[in-house]
C-alpha positions in Angstrom: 2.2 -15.1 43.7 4.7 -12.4 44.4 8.5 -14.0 44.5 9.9 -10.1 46.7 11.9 -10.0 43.7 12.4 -6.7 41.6 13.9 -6.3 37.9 14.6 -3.0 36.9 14.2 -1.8 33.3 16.7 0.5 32.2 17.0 2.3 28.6 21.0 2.5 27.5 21.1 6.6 27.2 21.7 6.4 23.5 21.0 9.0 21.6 21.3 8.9 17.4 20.0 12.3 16.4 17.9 12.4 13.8 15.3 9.7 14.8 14.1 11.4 17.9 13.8 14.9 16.0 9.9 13.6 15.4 9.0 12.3 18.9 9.9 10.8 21.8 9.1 6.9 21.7 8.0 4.6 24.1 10.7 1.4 24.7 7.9 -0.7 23.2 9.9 -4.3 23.8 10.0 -3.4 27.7 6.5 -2.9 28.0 6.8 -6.3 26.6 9.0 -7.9 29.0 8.1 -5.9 32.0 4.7 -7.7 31.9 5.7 -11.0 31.3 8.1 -10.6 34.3 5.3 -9.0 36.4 2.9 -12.0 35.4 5.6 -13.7 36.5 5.7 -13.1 40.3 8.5 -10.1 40.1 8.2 -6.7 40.9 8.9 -4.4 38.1 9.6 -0.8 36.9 11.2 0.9 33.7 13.3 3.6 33.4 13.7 5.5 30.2 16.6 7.3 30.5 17.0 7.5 26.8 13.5 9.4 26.5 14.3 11.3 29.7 18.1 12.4 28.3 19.7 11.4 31.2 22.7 10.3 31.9 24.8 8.0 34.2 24.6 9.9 37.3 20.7 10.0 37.0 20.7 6.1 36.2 23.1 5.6 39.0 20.6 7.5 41.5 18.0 5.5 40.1 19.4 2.0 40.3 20.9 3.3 44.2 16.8 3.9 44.7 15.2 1.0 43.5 17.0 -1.3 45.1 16.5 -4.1 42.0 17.6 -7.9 42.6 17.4 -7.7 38.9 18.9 -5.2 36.2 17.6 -5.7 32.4 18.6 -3.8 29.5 18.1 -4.0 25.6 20.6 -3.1 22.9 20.2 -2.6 19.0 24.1 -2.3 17.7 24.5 1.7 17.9 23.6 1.5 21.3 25.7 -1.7 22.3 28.4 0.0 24.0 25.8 2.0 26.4 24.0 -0.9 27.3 27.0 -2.6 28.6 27.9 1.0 30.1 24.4 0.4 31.8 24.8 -2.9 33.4 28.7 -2.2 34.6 26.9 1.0 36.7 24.7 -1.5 38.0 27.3 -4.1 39.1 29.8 -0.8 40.5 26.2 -0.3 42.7 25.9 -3.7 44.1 27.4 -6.4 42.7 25.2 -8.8 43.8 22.4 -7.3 41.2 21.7 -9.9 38.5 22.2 -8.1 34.9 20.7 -9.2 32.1 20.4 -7.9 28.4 18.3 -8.5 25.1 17.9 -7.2 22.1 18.9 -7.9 18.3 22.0 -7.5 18.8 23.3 -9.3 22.2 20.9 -12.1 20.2 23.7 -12.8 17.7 26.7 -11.5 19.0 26.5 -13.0 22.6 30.0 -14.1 21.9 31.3 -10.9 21.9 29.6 -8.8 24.3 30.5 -11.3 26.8 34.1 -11.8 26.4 33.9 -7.5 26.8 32.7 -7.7 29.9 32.2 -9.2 33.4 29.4 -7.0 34.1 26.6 -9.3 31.7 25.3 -11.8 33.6 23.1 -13.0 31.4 22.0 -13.1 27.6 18.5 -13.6 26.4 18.2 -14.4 22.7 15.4 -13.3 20.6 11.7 -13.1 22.1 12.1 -12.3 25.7 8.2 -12.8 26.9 8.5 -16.8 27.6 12.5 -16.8 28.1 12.5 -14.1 30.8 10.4 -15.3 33.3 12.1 -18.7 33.1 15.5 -17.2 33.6 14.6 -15.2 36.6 13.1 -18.4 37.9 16.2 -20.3 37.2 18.1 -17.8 38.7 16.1 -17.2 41.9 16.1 -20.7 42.5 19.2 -22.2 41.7 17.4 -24.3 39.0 20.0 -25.6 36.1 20.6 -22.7 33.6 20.2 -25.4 30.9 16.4 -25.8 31.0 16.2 -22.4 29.7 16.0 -22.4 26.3 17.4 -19.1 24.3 19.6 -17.6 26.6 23.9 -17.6 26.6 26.1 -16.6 29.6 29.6 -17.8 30.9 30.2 -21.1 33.0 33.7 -21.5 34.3 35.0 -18.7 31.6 33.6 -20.2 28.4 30.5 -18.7 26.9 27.2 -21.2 27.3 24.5 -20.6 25.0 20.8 -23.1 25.6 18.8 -24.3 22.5 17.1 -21.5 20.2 13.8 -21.0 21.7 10.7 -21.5 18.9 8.8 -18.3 18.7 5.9 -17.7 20.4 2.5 -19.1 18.1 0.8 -16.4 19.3 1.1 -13.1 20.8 -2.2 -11.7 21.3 -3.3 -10.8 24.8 0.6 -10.2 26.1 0.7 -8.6 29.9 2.0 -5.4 28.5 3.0 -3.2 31.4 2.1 0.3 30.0 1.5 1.6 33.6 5.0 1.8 34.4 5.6 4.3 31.9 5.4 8.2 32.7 3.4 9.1 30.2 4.1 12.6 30.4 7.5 11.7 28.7 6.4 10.7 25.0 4.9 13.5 22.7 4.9 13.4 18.9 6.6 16.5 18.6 5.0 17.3 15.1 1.2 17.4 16.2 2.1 19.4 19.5 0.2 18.3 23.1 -0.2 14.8 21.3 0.5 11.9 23.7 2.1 8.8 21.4 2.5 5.3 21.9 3.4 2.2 20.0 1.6 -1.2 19.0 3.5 -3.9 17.3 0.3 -5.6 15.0 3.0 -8.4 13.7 6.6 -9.8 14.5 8.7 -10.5 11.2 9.5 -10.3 7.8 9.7 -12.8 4.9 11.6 -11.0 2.7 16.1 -11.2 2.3 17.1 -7.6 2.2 20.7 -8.3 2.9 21.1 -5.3 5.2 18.4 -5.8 7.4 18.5 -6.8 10.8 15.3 -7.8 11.3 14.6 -10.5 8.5 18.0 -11.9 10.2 16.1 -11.6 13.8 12.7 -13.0 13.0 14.5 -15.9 10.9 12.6 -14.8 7.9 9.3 -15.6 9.1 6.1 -13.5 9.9 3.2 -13.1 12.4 0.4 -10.7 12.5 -1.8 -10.0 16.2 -5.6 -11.0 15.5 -7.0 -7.4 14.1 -9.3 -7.8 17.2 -6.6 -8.0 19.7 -4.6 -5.0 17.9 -7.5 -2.5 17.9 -8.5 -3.5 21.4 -5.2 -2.4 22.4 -5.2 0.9 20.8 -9.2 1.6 22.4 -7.1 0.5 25.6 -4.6 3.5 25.0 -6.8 5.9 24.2 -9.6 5.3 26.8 -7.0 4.8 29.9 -4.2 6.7 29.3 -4.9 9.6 26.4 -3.0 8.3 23.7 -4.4 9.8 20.6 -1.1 9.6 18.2 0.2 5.6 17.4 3.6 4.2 15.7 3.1 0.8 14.4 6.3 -0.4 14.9 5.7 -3.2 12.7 8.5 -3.7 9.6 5.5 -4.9 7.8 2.3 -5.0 9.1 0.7 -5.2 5.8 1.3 -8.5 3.9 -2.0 -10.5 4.6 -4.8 -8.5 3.0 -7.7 -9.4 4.6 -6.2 -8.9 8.2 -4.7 -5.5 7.5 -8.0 -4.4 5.5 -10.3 -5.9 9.1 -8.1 -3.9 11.2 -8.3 -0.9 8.7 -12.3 -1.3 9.3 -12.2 -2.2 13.0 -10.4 1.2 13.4 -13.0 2.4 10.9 -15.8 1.4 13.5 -14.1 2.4 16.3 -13.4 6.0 15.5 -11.3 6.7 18.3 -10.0 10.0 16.5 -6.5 8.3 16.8 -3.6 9.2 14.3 -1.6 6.6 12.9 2.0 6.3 11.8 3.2 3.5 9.6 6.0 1.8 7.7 4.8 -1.0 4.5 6.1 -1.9 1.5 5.7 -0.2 -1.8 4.2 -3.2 -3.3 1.2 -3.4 -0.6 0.3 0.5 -1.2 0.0 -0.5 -5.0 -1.9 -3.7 -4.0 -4.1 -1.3 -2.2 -5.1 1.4 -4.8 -8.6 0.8 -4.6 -8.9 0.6 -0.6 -6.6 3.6 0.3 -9.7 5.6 1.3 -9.7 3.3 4.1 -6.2 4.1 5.6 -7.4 7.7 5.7 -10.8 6.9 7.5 -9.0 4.4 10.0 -6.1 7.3 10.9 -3.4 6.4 9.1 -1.3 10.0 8.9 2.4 9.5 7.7 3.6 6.1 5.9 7.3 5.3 5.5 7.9 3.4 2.4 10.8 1.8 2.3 12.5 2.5 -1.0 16.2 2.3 0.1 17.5 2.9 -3.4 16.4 4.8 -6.9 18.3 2.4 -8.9 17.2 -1.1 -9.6 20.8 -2.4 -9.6 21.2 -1.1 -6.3 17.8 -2.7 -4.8 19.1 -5.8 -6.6 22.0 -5.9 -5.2 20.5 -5.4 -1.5 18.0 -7.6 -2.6 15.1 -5.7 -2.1 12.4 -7.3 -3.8 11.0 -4.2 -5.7 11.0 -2.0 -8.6 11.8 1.9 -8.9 8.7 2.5 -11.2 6.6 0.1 -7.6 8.1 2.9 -5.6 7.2 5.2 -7.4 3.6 4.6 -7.7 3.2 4.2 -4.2 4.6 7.5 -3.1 2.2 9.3 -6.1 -0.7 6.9 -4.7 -0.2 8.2 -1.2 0.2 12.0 -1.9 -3.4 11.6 -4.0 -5.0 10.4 -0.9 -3.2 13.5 1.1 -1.1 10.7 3.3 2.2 12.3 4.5 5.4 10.0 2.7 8.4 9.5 4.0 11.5 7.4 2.4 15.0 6.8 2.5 17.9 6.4 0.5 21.3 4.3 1.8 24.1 5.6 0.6 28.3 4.5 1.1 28.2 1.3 -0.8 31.8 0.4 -1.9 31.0 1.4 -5.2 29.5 5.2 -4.4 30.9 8.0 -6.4 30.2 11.8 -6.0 28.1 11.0 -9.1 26.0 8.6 -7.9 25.4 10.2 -4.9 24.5 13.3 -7.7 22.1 11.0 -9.2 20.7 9.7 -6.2 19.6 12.8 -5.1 18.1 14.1 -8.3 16.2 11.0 -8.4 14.6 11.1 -4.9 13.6 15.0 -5.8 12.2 12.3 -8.5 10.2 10.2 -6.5 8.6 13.3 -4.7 8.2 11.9 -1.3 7.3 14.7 1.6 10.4 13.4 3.7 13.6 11.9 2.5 16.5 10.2 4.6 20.3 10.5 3.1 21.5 7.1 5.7 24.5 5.7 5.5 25.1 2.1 5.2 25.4 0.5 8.5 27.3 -3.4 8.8 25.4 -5.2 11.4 28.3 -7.7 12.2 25.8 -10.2 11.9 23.8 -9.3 8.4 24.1 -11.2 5.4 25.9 -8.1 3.3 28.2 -7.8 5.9 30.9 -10.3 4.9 30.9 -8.1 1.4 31.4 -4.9 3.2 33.9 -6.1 5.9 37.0 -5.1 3.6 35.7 -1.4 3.5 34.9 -0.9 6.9 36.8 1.9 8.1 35.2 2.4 11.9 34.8 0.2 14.4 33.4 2.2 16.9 29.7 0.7 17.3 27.9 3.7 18.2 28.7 5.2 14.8 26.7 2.0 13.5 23.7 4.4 13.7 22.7 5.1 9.8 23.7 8.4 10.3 27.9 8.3 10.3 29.6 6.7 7.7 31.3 3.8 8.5 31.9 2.1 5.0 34.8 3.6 3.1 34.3 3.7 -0.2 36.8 3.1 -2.9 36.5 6.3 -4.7 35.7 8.4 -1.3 37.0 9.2 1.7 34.5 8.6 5.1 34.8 12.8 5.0 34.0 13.4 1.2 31.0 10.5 1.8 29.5 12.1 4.4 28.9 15.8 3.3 28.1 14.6 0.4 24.9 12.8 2.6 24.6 16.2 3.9 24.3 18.5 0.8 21.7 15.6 -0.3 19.8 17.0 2.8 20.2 20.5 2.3 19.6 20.1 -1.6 16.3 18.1 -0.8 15.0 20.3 2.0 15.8 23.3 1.4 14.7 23.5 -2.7 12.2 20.5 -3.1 10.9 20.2 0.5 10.7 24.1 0.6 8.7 24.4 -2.9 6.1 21.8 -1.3 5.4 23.6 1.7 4.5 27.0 -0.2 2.3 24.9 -2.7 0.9 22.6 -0.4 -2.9 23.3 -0.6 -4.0 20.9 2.7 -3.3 22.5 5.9 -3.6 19.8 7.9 -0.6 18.4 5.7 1.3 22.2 5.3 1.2 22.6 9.0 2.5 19.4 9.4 5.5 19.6 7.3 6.2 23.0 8.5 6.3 22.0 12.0 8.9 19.4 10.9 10.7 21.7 9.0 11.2 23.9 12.0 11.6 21.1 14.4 15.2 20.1 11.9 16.1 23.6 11.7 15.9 23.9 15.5 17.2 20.5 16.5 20.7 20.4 18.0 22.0 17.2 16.1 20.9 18.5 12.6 23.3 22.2 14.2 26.1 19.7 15.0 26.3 18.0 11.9 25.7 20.2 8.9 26.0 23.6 10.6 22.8 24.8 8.8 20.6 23.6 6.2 21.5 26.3 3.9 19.7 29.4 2.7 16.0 29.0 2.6 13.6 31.1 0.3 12.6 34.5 1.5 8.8 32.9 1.5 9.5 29.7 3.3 11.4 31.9 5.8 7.8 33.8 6.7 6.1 30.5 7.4 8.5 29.1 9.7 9.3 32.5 11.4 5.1 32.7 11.9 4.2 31.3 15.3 1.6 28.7 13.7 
């Protein structure tokens, strides 16, 4: 039954730099809510602005269009301040639109974001598909705020928060609302003409990394989608709407065996010629040495492997349950099965030194990954390292919380020393180790790929802003990106 209501979906237009040099993504935890809502009774669109690289005046127009009774909005903690940006251009359009927001970060920090503005009506805390519709319910029909379990807002000026709401047993066959999407917008920008989505095949985590957000989000537990309902999605995305290119957007998608090998051979099966993109753990990639013929066959493409460190006191000290020689062998197990690796390093600890950084570096040329990440220690306000980093944060600003700007001074560097240091760790890495792959790489499925990527960070207007140029690449690897190939 429709309620006449409409809620309006709005990306915050946040915009971090490197992470949307590969592709643009699709605002997977809308397509979430957006259904529920819809199931719901309400009317519903979405509006990417952050894909689209709009701005204000566009979202303005928008919100002046749609006419919403409802305004939603998620935040991570980089783009916290646009998100509230987004819901205050909401309330100067009619203040008689509802706003809500979600997200990790408004999840913990619902304190704060409320006493900084008026403009949030309403917080919903962790999973949204089950506390949504109940709030706009609750909402629409002046039903007590308190039967709604995970949500915080203001009565009478003092912040309200309801009971945690249990996370959902299941969430196979969700309402996800991909037809509100313009699908035209997202594009792996590596595989050119591609048309990429996303599929989340499991919620959580179990490990403790200490500067992870989403172990702290999920509570430290773990789900996985039945590999039935996971592949049925993806035949869904192909078949309907051309997708042919899919991000798992799982953390870890991997940990129970005999689930992640069925959808491997569901995918197998199915040979929808789709290409897959993938983050896992070091350990699982070792635990699957003698099935990582599969992960080719099923379409697995590109794997991030989330080393974080090349020195075990470091990975200790983060609490990252793995060894250097586990990373390791997983990146040289990949590259033998011609699967494109990716990694990253974190960098600004109090402790960091020129010389570490020097080390760093010469171990990750080391570790031989095709892609490496120089990221800067970020301090969600709400991790478990952050209470030993508070002392030695030097910037306050959120939207420099974004991996990429370094916000933790260290005690033997200043923030400017720290961070082009981070940059001559790129331009060491791609323009000596990353450049000597490409000329010897013998798969050109794989050298096409990674010169694409190379011109796409050559080209790219953040990578310009920030370190000027790469630096001076060799006369060879300067024919192959010049070629129009």
């Amino acid at each position: 039954m429709n309620t006449g209501k409409k809620i309006l979906f709005i990306t915050p237009p946040f915009h971090a730099g490197v992470v949307e040099v590969a592709g643009a993504w699709v605002p997977l935890s809308l397509v979430y809510v957006a259904g529920a809502a819809r199931k719901a009774g309400y009317d519903a669109e979405i509006y990417d602005a952050m894909t689209k690289k709009v701005g204000y005046p566009e979202i303005r127009k928008r919100i002046e269009e749609s006419k919403p009774d409802f305004v939603a909005t998620s935040a991570f903690t980089s783009s916290s301040p646009d998100a509230i940006e987004v819901l205050k251009l909401a309330k100067a359009v009619n203040p008689a639109i509802v706003t809500i927001i979600g997200g990790v970060h408004p999840t913990f920090m619902y304190e704060e974001m409320l006493s900084l503005t008026d403009s949030i009506d309403y917080i919903v805390r962790g999973e949204g598909e089950v506390t949504l519709p109940e709030l706009l319910n609750a909402v629409s029909t002046n039903k007590p705020l308190t039967s709604v379990k995970g949500i915080a807002y203001k009565e009478s000026g003092k912040v309200a928060v309801t009971p945690n709401r249990p996370f959902l047993h299941s969430f196979d066959a969700q309402p996800m609302a991909w037809d509100l999407l313009d699908w035209n917008d997202y594009t792996y920008y590596i595989l050119p003409g591609s048309r990429l989505a996303s599929v989340c095949t499991s919620r959580g985590c179990e490990q403790e990394c200490t500067f992870c957000s989403q172990q702290k989000y999920w509570n430290r537990t773990w789900r996985g989608r039945s590999p039935e309902d996971v592949v049925g999605e993806m035949e869904l995305l192909n078949r309907q709407y051309g997708v042919d290119v899919v991000l798992f957007t799982d953390d870890y998608p991997s940990p129970d065996r005999a689930r992640w090998e069925k959808i491997l051979d569901l995918l197998i099966g199915k040979n929808l010629g789709m290409k897959i993109l993938m983050e896992t753990r070091a350990e699982d990639i070792v635990r699957d040495e003698d099935i990582l013929d599969k992960y080719k066959k099923a379409g697995i493409i590109h794997i991030y492997v989330g080393t974080e460190a090349t020195q075990q006191e470091s990975l200790d000290y983060i609490k990252k349950d793995l060894s250097v020689e586990e990373s390791k062998k997983a990146l040289a197990l990949l590259r033998d099965k011609g699967i494109i690796t990716e990694t990253s390093m974190i960098l600004g600890y109090p402790g960091e030194t020129e010389d570490s950084i020097a080390r760093t570096l010469e171990l990750a040329i080391e570790f031989n990954p095709d892609f490496a990440h120089f990221l800067a220690i970020a301090p969600w306000p709400y991790s478990d390292i952050y209470k030993d980093l508070k002392s030695h944060i030097a910037v306050t600003d959120y939207r420099k919380y974004n991996l990429i700007d370094p916000v933790v001074k260290p005690k033997n560097m200043t923030l400017k020393e720290l961070d082009k240091a981070m940059m001559d760790c790129y331009r060491a890495f791609y323009m000596n180790k990353h450049a000597e792959m490409i000329i010897e790489e013998k798969d050109e499925f794989k050298k096409k790929y990674m010169m694409t990527s190379m011109k796409l960070m050559m080209s790219n207007s953040f990578i310009k802003e920030k370190m000027g140029s790469l630096g001076e690449m060799p006369e060879e690897v300067k024919k192959i990106l010049e070629s129009k190939d």
